[in-house]
C-alpha positions in Angstrom: 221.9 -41.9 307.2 220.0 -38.4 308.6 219.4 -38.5 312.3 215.8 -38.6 311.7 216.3 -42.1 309.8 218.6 -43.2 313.2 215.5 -41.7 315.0 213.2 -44.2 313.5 215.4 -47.0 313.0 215.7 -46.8 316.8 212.2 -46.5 317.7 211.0 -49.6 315.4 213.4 -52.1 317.3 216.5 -51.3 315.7 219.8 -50.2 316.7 221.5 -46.8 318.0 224.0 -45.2 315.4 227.2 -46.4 315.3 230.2 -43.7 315.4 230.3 -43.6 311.2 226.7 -42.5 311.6 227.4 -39.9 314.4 230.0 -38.2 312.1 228.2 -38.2 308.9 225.4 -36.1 310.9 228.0 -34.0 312.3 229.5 -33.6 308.3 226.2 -33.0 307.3 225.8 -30.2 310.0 228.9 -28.8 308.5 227.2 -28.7 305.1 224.9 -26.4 306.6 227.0 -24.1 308.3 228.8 -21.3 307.1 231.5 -21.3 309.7 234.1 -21.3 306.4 232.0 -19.4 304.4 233.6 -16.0 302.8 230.4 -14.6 301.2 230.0 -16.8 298.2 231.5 -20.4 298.6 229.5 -22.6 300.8 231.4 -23.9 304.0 231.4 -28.0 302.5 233.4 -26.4 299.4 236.0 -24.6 301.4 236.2 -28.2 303.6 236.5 -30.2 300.8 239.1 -27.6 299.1 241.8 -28.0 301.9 241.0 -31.6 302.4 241.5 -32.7 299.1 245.0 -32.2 299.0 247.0 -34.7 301.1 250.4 -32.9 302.3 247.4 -30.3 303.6 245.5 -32.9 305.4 248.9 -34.1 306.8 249.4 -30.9 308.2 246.0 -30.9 310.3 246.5 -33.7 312.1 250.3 -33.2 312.9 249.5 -29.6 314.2 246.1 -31.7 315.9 248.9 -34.1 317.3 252.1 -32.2 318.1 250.5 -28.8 320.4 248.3 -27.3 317.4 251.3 -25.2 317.0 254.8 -26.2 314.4 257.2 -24.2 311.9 256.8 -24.8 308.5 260.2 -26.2 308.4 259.3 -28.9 310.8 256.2 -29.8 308.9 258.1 -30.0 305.7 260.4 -32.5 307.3 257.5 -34.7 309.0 256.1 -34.1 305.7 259.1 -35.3 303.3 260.1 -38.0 306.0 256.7 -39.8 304.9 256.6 -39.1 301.8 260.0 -40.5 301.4 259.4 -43.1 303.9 263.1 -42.0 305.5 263.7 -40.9 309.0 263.7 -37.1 309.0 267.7 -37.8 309.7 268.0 -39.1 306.5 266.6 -36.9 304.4 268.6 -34.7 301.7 268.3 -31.0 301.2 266.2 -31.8 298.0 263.9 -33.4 299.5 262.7 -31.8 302.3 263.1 -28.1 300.2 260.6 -29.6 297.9 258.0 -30.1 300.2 259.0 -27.1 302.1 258.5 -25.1 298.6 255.2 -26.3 298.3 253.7 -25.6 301.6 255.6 -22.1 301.4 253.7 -21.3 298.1 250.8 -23.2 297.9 249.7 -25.3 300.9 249.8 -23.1 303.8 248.3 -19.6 302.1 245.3 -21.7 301.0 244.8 -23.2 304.4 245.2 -19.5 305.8 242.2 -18.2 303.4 240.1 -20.5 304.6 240.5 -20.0 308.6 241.9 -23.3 309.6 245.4 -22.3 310.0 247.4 -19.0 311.3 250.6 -18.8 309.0 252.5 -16.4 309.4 255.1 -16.4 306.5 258.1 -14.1 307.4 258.5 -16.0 310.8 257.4 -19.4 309.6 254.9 -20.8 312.0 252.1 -22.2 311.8 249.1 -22.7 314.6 245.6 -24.5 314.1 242.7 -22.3 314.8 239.5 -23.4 316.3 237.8 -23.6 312.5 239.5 -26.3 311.6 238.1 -29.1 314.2 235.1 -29.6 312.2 237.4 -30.5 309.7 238.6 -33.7 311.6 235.2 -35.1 311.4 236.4 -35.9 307.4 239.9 -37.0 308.7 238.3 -39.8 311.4 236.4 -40.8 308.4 239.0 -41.3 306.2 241.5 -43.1 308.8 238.6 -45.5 309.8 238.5 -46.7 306.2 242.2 -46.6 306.2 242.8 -49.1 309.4 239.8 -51.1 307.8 241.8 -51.3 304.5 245.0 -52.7 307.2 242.9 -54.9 308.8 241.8 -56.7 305.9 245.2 -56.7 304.9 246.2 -58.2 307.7 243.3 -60.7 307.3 244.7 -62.3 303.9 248.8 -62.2 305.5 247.3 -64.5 308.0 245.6 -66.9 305.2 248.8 -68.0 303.5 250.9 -69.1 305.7 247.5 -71.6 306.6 247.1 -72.4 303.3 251.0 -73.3 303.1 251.2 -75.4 306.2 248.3 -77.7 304.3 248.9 -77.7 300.8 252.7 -78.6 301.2 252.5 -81.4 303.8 249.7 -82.9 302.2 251.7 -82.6 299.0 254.5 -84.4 300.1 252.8 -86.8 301.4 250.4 -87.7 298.1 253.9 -87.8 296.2 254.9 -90.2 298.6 251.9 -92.2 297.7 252.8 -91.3 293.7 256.2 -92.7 294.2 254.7 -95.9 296.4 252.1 -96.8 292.9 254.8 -96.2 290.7 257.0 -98.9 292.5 253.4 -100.9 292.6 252.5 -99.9 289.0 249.1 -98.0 290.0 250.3 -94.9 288.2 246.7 -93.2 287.6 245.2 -93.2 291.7 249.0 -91.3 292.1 248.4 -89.0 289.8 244.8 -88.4 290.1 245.6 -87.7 293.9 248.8 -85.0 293.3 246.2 -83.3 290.6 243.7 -83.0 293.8 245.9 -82.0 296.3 247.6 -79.2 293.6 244.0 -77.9 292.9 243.4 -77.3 296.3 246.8 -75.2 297.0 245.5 -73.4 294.0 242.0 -72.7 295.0 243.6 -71.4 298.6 246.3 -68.9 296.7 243.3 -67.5 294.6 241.2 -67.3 297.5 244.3 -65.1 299.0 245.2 -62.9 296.3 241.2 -62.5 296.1 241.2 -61.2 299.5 244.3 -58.3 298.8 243.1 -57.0 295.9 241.9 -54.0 296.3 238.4 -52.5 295.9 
């Protein structure tokens, strides 16, 4: 939504814009600058160029994190840890060299081009310049999607366990009643009453597996 839509929306009644509208107009303002630009590409290409990559958006927001300044063997470590989903303690020489490789060769001397990182390769570090904060207008974008994503994980977790502790009971108690009309001979009410109480605990576990899968 452009600010002048927020400008209006505001002005007929409605509401101010929330903080995903406040960064899409400060993306969009990035769109029109040419703080990355190098004579050809527009600035949103050279943005979206190191963003699109994920060990390179993993090194903004450590370096945004950790003092804006690291080594690239630290950051391959950090890096591999993740990736690995290890403690840094654990992981093997493989590992962390393969990571290390790729920031060595690729990673790093792209992010240097565009101006959002100072690498300097024989001594190894790596410091965030001043170009890059625009950049973490994308990143809060994608991490608010990302702790949405958890929280609607989190959502369905809680739905199980609710839809356990009423199916089951009930359950057991309808096939207490079965075994009460088989001992009476009323066989079909028994039956008819498990086949209820079983579509229901269905119903909830499709409801559940509903809410986790993802979009």
């Amino acid at each position: 939504m452009s600010t002048r839509q927020d400008t209006a929306a505001t002005a007929s009644g409605g509401t101010e814009p929330d903080e995903r509208s406040s960064q899409r107009d400060r993306l969009e303002t990035l769109r029109e600058s040419s703080r990355f630009d190098d004579g050809e590409e527009p600035g949103i290409d050279t943005a979206l160029t190191v963003l699109k990559n994920r060990r390179r958006r993993d090194v903004l927001r450590y370096l945004r994190d950790n003092g804006r300044e690291s080594t690239i063997g630290e950051l391959a470590e950090v890096i591999a840890a993740a990736e690995n989903e290890i403690s840094r303690q654990a992981l093997s020489s493989d590992q962390r060299k393969r990571v290390y490789i790729g920031l060595y060769q690729c990673h790093l001397p792209k992010m240097d081009d565009a101006g959002v990182v100072d690498f300097e390769k024989n001594r190894g570090n790596v410091e965030l310049t001043d170009a890059a904060e625009s950049l973490f207008d994308y990143l809060a974008l994608e991490e608010q999607e990302t702790e949405e994503e958890e929280a609607g994980s989190d959502d369905a977790d809680d739905r199980l366990p609710v839809a356990v502790l009423v199916s089951v009971p009930a359950t057991l108690l309808i096939a207490g009643g079965l075994l009460v009309d088989l001992l009476a001979g009323g066989v079909p009410m028994g039956v008819l009453a498990l086949c209820a109480v079983t579509a229901t605990a269905v119903a909830g576990t499709g409801e559940y597996l509903q809410v986790r899968r993802p979009d």
